[in-house]
N, C-alpha and C positions, 0 to 999 in steps of 0.2 A: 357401486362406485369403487368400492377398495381401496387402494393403497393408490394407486394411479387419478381421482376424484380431481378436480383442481377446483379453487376456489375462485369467483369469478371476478372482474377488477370492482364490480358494483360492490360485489362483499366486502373486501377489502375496504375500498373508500368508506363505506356505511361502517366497518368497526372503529374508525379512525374515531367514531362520533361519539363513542359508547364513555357514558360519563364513570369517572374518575380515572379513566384509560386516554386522554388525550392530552395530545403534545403540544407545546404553547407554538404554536406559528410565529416565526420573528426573523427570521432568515430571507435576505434579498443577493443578488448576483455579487455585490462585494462580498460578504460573509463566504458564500460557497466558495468564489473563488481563491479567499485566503486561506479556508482551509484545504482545498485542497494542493496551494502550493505550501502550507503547513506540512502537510504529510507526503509531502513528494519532495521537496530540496532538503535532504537528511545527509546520510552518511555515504550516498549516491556520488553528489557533489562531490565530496569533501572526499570520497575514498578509491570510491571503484574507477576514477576517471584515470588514475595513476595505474594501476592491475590492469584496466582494457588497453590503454596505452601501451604500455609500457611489454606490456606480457603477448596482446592481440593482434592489436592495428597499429601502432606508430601513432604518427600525425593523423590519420586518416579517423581517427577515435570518433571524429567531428561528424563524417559521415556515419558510422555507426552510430552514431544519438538520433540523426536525421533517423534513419529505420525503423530505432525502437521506435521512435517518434512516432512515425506512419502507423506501427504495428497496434499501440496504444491507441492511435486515433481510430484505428476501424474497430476494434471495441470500444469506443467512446461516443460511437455512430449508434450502436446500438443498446449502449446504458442509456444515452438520455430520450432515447426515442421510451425505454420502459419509463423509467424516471419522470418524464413530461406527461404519461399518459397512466399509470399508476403511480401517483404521488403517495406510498405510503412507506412508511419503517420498516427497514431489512435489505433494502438493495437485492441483489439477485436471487435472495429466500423468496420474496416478495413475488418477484417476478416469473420467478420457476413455479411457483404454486400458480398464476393464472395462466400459466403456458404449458407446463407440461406437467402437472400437477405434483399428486403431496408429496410422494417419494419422492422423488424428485426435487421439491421445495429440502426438503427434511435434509438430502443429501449435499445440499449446497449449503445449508443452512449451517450442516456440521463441519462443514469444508471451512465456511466463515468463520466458526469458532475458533478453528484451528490455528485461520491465517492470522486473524485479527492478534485473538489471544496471546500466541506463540510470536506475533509480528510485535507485540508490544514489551512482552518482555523479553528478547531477543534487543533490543531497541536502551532499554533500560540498563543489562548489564554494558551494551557499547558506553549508553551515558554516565556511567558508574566510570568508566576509563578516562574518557576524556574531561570527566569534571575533579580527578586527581590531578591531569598533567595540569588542570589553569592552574591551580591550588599549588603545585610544584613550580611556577610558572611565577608564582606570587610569592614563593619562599616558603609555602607551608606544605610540610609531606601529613601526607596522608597514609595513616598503616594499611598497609597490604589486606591486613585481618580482616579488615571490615568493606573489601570490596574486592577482595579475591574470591574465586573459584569455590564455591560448595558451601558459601555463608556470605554474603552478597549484599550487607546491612545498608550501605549507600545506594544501590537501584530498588530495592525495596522503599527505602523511604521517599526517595523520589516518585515513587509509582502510587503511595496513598495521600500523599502530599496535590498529586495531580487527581485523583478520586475526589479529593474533597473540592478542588475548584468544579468537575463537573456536575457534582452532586447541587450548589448551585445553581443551575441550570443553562440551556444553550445562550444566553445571550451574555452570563459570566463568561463561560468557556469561549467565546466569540471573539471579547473583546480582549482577554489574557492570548489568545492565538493570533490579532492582529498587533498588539504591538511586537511578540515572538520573532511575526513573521519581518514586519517591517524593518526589526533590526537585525534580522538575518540576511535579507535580500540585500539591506546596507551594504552589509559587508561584503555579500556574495559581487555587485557591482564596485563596491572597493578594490574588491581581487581582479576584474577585467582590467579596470580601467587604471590601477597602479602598474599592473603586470604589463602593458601594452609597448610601457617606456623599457621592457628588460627582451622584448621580442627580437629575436633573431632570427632573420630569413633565412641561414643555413640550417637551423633547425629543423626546417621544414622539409628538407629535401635527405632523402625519398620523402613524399607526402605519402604511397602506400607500401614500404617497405616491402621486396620482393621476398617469397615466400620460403619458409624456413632459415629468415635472417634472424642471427643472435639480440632476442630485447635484453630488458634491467633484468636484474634478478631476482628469482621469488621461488618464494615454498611452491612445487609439482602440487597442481590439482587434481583433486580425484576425477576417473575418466567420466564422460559423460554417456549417457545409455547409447546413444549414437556412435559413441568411438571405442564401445564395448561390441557394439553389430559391426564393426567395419567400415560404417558409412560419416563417424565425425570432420569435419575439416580442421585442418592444423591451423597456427600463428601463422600471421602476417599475409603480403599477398591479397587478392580480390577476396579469397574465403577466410581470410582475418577477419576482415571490415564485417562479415556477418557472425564470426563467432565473436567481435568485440559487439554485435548490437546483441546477441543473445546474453552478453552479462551485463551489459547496462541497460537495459529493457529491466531490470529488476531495479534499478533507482526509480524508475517512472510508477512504479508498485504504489499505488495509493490515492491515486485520482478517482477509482471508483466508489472510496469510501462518502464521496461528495455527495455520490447518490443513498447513501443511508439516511443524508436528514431527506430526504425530500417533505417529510409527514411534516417538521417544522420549518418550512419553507412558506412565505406568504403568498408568492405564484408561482408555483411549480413548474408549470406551463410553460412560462416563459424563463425563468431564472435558473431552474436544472440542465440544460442546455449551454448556458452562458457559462455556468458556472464550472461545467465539465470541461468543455472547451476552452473557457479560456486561462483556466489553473495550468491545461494540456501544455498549450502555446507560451504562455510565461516559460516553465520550467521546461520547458524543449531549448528556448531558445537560450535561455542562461547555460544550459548546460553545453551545448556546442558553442557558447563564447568563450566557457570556461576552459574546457578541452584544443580550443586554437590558441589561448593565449596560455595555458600550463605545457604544450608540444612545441610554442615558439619561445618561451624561457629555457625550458630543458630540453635536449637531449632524448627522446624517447628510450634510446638505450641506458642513461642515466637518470631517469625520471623516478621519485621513492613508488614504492607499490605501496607501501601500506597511510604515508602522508603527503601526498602528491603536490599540495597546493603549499602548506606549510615551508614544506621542505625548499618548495621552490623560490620562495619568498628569502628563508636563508641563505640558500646557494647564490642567489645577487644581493646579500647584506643588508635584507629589509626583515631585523627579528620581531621588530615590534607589528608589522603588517603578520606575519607567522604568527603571534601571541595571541591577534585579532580572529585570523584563519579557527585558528581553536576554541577562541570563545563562541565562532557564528558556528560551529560544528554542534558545541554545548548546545547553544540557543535551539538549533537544527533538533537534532536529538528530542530535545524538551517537545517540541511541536508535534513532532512523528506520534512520539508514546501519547499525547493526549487526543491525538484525531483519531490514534487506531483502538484506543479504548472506549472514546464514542462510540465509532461504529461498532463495538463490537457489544456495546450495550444496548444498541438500537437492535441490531440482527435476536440478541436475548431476544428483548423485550417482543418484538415482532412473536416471534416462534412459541413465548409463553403466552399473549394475548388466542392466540391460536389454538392452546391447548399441549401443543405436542411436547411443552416443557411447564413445569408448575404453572399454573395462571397464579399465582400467590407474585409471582414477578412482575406481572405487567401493569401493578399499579402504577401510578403518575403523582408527584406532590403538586400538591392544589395549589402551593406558593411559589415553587420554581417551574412547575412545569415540566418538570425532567422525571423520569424512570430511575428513583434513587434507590430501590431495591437491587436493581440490576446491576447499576453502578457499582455498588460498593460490592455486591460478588464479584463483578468484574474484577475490581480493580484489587480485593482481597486474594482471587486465584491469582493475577500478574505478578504480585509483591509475593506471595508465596514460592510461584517458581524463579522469581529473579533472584530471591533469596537460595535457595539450595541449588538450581542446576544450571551447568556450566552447557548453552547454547550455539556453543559455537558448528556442534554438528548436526542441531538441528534446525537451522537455519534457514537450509533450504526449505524445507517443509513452506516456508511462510509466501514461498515463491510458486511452487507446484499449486497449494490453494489456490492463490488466485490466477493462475492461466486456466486452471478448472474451470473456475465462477466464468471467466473469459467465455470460454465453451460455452456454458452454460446456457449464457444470457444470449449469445448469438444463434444458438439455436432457438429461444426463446420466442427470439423474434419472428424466426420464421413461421413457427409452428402459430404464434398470436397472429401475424397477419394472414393464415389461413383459417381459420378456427373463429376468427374474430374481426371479420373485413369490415365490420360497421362502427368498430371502438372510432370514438374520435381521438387522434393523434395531433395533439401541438406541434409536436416535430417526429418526420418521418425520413428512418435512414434509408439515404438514396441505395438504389441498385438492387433490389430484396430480387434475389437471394444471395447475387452475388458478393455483395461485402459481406456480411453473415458469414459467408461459406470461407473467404478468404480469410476474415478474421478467426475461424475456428483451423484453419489452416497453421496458418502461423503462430495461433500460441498453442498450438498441438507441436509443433517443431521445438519452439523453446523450452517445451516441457521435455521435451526428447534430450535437449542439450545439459541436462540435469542425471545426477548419479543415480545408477542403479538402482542404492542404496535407501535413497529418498522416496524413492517409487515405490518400496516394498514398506517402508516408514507410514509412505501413504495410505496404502492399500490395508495395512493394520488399523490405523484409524479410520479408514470408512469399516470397517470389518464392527467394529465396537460400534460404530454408530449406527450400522444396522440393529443391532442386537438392541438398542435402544432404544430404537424406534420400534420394534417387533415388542418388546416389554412394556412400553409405556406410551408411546405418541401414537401406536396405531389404534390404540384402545380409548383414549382419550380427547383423541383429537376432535378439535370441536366441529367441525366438518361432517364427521358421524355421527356425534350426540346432540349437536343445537345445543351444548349449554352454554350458559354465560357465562360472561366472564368475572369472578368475584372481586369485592373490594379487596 
């Protein structure tokens, strides 16, 4: 069998069962769906819709959400069809091991760590910034010391602070992410529906700014691997609107984590599904309202790149609606960092229940019901690097993982409804093989519109996690030995 072996979906479901290794089931289609627009309306919102605008597309930003939208939803065709049909811990780890088996699992599995990981304290030093400016905001300065660059005391503490509500278990962290989220969205429909009264229909025109027109101004981005080959498309114009859907397609970053509970999910079947879809459709549709009513307040040529929404708010004399903008950014922020360290304790835990990482991890406490070993590694490696490294260029990394896992899962699919024509499927994505193929299309391109730089960043890290997998999961892996898994 070797390295290629894959584990079967019976396997999987049957370890779900192996006692003091099981997840409390408590999760129904509200819960999935708030976390997933938990960790999808973040600093997307609140940041990149001012830099696509403003730098991209113009007015047009609107459309480019509709794209990523689309792009997002045909890999979202084929997570819930895995999801609904393997209901276990790991998301696309999970699903690569009965599809195209362990190496494969191993490699996505490392890819996850990376995104998650790296996505969550990435996440933390943003919320370290904007929980000085409320604090500023309120008349109390915050020293620099302790949430600058290369000592980072305030995203660290935020990051074990959120450790200890998950360690609790999923139905603490459930209900701290639904009221997060509720009073995020608050504000998030505060900002449409305030801002409607400051719209200006000459704003609007150009709605797709003809091509190599002057937008705001902003710091020159690094080129993208595509416009290193010759073949990137410039600002503005028809090939704006897709080089702005290629940078806001990374605000939509984190609806697949919805699929990591599925193992504590009461009906998978039906609720992974819902819950993928319709976190999708919330935050699609918020984000192009946000996007027409921040291009018909401002100016796209005068729109801020780095506080789009704030900014705009000030520009027509509404600071205390801007003070709000910052708090729901906070709140935003807070949500992202505690969904992405779930999953990224589930994908653990997955991969050490399995063997290929200590099985000493994938205990379960008998009284929350959560993977509290995992957790607090988790959340101890997050606090560590938010504390010393400064994120800002490794960033992208957390965008490249997951257009990979994208890949992933969409081939997954295919290869399961060949391999495995007789699994029963709750939900099955229409078109096999063609959305499959077009979703591995398209976030093969977006990966493409990503730096060089990042690629080879990449390519370093799968590099180590072979070498880890060759040391210790290929030897261990419980797949080849039949052993248990210890208390």
């Amino acid at each position: 069998m070797g390295a290629f072996r894959t584990k079967t979906v019976e396997q999987s479901i049957e370890d779900t069962d192996e006692p003091g290794h099981q997840l409390k089931k408590s999760l129904g289609t509200l819960q999935l769906i708030v976390f997933g627009v938990g960790v999808v309306i973040g600093t997307g919102i609140f940041v990149l819709t001012g830099e696509a605008a403003g730098v991209k597309a113009g007015p047009a930003i609107a459309l480019s959400f509709v794209f990523a939208g689309v792009g997002c939803a045909l890999a979202a065709l084929c997570y819930a069809e895995f999801a609904s049909t393997v209901p276990v811990a790991g998301s696309a780890y999970t699903f690569s091991y009965a599809s195209l088996g362990e190496l494969v699992a191993w490699i996505i599995g490392w890819d996850l760590i990376l995104e998650l990981a790296l996505g969550a304290s990435t996440v933390a030093v943003g919320w370290s910034t904007y929980f000085a400016d409320v604090l500023s905001q309120a008349g109390i300065t915050l020293p620099t010391s302790v949430y600058g660059n290369g000592h980072n005391l305030v995203a660290a503490v935020v990051v074990l602070v959120l450790t200890g509500v998950l360690c609790f278990g999923i139905n603490v962290s459930a209900k701290v992410n639904l009221v997060a989220v509720i009073v995020k969205v608050a504000i998030v429909l505060l900002v449409i529906v305030a801002g409607l009264f400051y719209v200006k229909a000459s704003n609007y025109s150009p709605f797709i700014p003809p091509s190599g027109s002057a937008g705001a101004s902003a710091e020159p981005s690094p080129p993208s691997l595509l416009q290193d080959l010759g073949l990137g498309e410039g600002s503005f114009g028809i090939g704006g609107i897709f080089t702005g859907a290629a940078l806001v397609f990374f605000a939509f970053i984190g609806f697949d984590i919805v699929a990591t509970a599925a193992e504590e999910t009461k009906n998978p079947q039906r609720d992974m599904p819902r819950g993928i879809f319709g976190s999708l459709a919330i935050c699609t549709t918020l984000y192009v309202a946000v996007s027409l009513v921040i291009t018909g307040m401002v100016k796209y040529t005068d729109i801020s790149v780095k506080a789009p929404l704030a900014e705009a708010f000030r520009s027509v004399g509404q600071p205390a609606i801007a003070t709000l903008v910052s708090v729901g950014a906070l709140i935003g922020l807070t949500t992202v960092m505690m969904v992405l360290m779930l999953g990224q304790s589930r994908v653990f835990f997955a991969m050490s229940r399995d063997h290929l990482l200590p099985p000493v991890f994938s205990a379960v406490s008998e009284r929350t019901g959560a993977p509290v070993r995992t957790t607090l590694v988790t959340g101890g490696v997050v606090a560590v690097i938010s504390f010393f490294v400064p994120l800002s260029t490794l960033a992208e990394l957390v965008n490249i993982g997951t257009l990979f896992a994208f890949v992933v899962v969409a081939l997954g699919v295919i290869v399961l409804r060949r391999t495995r024509p007789d699994l029963e499927r709750a939900f099955r994505t229409p078109l096999v093989p063609f959305v499959p193929i077009v979703s591995v299309l398209v976030s093969v391109y977006l990966m493409l519109n990503l730096p060089a730089a990042t690629w080879l960043r990449f390519a370093l890290w799968m590099l180590v996690g072979f070498v880890v997998y060759a040391s210790y999961g290929y030897r261990r892996s419980k797949m080849r030995t039949g052993a248990t898994t210890p208390g």
